[in-house]
N, C-alpha and C positions, 0 to 999 in steps of 0.2 A: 504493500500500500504506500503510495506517493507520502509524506511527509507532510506535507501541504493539508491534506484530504483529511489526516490522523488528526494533524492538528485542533483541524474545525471541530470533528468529531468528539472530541476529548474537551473541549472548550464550550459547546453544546448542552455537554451532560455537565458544567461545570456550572453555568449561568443559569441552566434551568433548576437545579438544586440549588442557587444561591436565591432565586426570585420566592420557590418554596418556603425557605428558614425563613427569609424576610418578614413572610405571611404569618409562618410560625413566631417569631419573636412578636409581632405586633398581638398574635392573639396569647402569648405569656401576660399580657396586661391587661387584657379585656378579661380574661379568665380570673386573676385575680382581682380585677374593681367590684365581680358579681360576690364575691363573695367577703369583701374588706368592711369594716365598721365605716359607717357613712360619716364619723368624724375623721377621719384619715386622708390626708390629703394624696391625690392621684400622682404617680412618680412615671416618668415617661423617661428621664435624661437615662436611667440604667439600660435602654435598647440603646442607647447610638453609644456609649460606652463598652456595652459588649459586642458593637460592630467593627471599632476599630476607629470609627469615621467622627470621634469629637473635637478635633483639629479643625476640619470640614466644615464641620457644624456651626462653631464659635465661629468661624471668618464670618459669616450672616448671620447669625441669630442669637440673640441674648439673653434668652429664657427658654425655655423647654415647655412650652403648652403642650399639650394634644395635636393642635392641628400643625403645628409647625414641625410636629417631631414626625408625625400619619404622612404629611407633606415629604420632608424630605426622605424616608423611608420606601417611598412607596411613589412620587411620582416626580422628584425632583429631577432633572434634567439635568445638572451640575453635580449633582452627587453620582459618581458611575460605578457605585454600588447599589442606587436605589431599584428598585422593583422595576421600573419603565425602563431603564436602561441596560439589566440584566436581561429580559424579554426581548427586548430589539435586538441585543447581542448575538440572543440563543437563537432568533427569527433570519439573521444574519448569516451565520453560520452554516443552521438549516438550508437558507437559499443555495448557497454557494455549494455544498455537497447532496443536491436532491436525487443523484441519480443512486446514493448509498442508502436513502431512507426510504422509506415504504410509501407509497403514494398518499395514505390514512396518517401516518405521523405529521408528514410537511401539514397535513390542511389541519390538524390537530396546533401543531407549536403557531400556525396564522392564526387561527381562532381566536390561541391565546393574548395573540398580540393587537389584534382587536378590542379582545376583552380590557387591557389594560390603559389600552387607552381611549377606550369607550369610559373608563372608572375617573382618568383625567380630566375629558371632559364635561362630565358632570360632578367635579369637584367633591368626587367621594367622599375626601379627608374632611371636610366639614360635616358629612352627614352625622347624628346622634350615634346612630348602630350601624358602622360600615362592617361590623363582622362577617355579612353573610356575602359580602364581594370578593374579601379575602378566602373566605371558605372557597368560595365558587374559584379563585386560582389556584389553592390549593388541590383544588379535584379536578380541573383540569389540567394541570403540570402529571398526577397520580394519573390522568386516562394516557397522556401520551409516555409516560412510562409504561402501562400497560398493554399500549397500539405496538412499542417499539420493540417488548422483549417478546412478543407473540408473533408480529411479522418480519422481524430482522435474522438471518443469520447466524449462528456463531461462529462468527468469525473474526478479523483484526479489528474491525471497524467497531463492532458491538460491544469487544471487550475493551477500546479507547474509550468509547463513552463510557460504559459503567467505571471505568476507572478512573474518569473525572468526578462520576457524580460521587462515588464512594469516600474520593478524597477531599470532595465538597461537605459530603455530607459528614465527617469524621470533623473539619475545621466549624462547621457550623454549628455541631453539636455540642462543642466544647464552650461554644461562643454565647448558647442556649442556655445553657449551666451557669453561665459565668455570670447572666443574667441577676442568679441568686447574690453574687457577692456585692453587687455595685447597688441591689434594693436595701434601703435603710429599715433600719426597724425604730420604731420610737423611742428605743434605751435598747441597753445591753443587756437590761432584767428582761427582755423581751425574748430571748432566742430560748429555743425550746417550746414556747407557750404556742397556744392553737394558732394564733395566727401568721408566729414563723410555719407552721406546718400546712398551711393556705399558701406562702411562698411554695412550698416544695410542690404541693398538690398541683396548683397551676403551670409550675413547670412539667412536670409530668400529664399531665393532658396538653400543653403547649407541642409534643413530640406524640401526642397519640399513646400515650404508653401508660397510662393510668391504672387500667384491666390489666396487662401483662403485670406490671410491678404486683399489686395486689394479688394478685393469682401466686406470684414466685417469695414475694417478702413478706403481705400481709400488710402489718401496719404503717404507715408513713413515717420513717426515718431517716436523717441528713444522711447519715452512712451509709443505708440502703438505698438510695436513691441515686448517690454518688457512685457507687458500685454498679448499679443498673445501668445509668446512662456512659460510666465508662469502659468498665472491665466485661461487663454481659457476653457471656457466649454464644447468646440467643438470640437476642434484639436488634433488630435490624436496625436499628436507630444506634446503638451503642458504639463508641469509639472502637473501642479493639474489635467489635465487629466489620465495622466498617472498614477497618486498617489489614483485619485478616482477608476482606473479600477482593480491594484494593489490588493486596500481593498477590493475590489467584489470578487478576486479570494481567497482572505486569507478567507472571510468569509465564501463564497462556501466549502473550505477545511475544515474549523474547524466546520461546518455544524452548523453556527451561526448566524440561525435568526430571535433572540428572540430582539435582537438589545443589544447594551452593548459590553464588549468584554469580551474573553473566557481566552487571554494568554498576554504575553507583548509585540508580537509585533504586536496583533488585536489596542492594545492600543495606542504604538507607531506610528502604521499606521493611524489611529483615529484621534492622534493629529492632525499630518502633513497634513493629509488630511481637517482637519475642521479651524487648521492656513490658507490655502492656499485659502480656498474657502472662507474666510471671508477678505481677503488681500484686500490692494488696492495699484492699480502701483507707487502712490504719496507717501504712506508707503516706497516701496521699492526704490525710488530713493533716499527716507530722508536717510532711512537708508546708499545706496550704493550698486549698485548691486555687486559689485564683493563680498563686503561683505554679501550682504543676500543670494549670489550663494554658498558662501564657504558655509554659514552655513546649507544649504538646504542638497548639499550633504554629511556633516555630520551626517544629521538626516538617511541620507537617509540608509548611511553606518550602522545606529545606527540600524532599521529597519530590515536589511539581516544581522545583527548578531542576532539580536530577533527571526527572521525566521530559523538561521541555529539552536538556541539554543532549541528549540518547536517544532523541523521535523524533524530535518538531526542526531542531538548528541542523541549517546546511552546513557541512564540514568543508571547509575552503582545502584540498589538497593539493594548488595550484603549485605549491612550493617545492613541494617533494614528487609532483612531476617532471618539475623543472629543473629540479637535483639530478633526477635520474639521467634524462634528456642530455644534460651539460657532460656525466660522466662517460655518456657512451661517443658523444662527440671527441672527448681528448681520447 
């Protein structure tokens, strides 16, 4: 497969799971206001703090309403993290490689991109309850996931993309979590009491994973929650999950399966994935989670530049042709 082609492909499933979490972090707070003491005031700044994007933010806005945080999240044009410009990305991409997609995916990721900017302009983010718009991208990003792994091949191209969405969805999910560290609580007397456990709860329906956890943990606990969404060997939403399906698709690609690794980011994948399966959630709280979440998505960053450097970057060998050339000429 052309380079070029991998690229898009892998950058595809990388924008469409970045537009999804989007969705998901916005509904971490709608899920929590339904359920918070009506004296409590609404916290919005902890989603662009667990995005990465509060630098961004602050150059234009000097307070954290609702609508200005809905706004940039979700339809700002200038933020090229937000939800419209992830879409267009992934609609982009899609264009340029349709003859690799199924005819049912392409008109799937257009719909979406209608959908989003149909949500534009009618200025969603001011509506009272925009949650059901949000729903509605979230289920349809989930239909052309399930157009694409029902009509597409297994082949190079299939396992690029899920190895972008996988390594989206392992950054996002840390990003999700992180969510808990950056929401205040009204004292320090407060941690522990019901309504830190309404923090955790809403995270946990924020990933769909509310039934699962309960069915595997039972009761809502920081540890057990932390464990679920990082270490799970089950949860498709869970880091090490996601980091372990990741290396299946990198090794599939690099047709590696002698065991060992072929390139530096089979190796990098390798680590991360053999740190996380050996972790324990009592490690991670020594440490600090916000601190072992920063460092996670570090690795993770470190990982899809190994990927882009092994698949995507043309290798200039102009020089060592031209070495060769020179010696056969003397």
């Amino acid at each position: 497969m052309l380079s070029r082609v991998a690229n898009h492909i892998y950058w595809l499933g990388r924008y469409l799971e970045r537009a999804e979490n989007y969705a998901r972090f916005i509904d971490v707070n709608f899920n929590l206001m339904q359920d918070l003491p009506l004296d409590l005031k609404e916290q919005w700044q902890p989603l662009i703090a667990a995005t990465g994007d509060m630098k961004l933010y602050l150059d234009t806005h000097q307070t954290f309403s609702r609508d200005q945080v809905l706004f940039f999240l979700s339809f700002d044009e200038k933020n090229p993290n937000s939800m419209i410009n992830t879409i267009s990305h992934a609609r982009e991409n899609a264009r340029i490689i349709r003859e690799s997609l199924s005819k049912e995916t392409w008109e799937e990721v257009n719909e979406l991109y209608y959908m989003i900017k149909h949500g534009a302009e009618k200025r969603l983010w001011k509506k009272e309850d925009p949650r059901e718009f949000f729903e509605k991208i979230k289920n349809q990003i989930l239909l052309i996931y399930g157009i694409a792994d029902n009509t597409v091949a297994r082949v190079e191209g299939w396992f690029f993309r899920q190895l972008g969405q996988f390594l989206e969805r392992a950054d996002q999910t840390s990003r999700i979590l992180d969510v808990k560290y950056h929401i205040l609580l009204p004292s320090p007397e407060e941690v522990g009491t019901p309504l830190d456990f309404l923090h955790w709860m809403a995270l946990l329906k924020s990933v769909t994973g509310f039934n699962s956890y309960r069915r595997l943990y039972g009761n809502i606990d920081p540890a057990g929650v932390v464990e679920f969404l990082v270490l799970n060997k089950y949860f498709p939403r869970s880091i090490y999950y996601c980091i372990k399906e990741a290396e299946k698709c990198l090794l599939n690609i690099s047709g590696n399966s002698g065991g060992g690794y072929q390139n530096s980011a089979e190796k990098a994948m390798g680590e991360l994935r053999s740190k996380l399966e050996y972790a324990e959630v009592g490690e991670i709280i020594t440490i600090g989670l916000h601190e072992y979440l920063d460092n996670l998505q570090i690795k993770i960053n470190h990982i899809s530049n190994h990927v882009n450097e092994n698949f995507f970057t043309i290798k200039d060998n102009l020089a060592f042709q031209t070495s060769e050339q020179s010696q056969s000429q003397s």
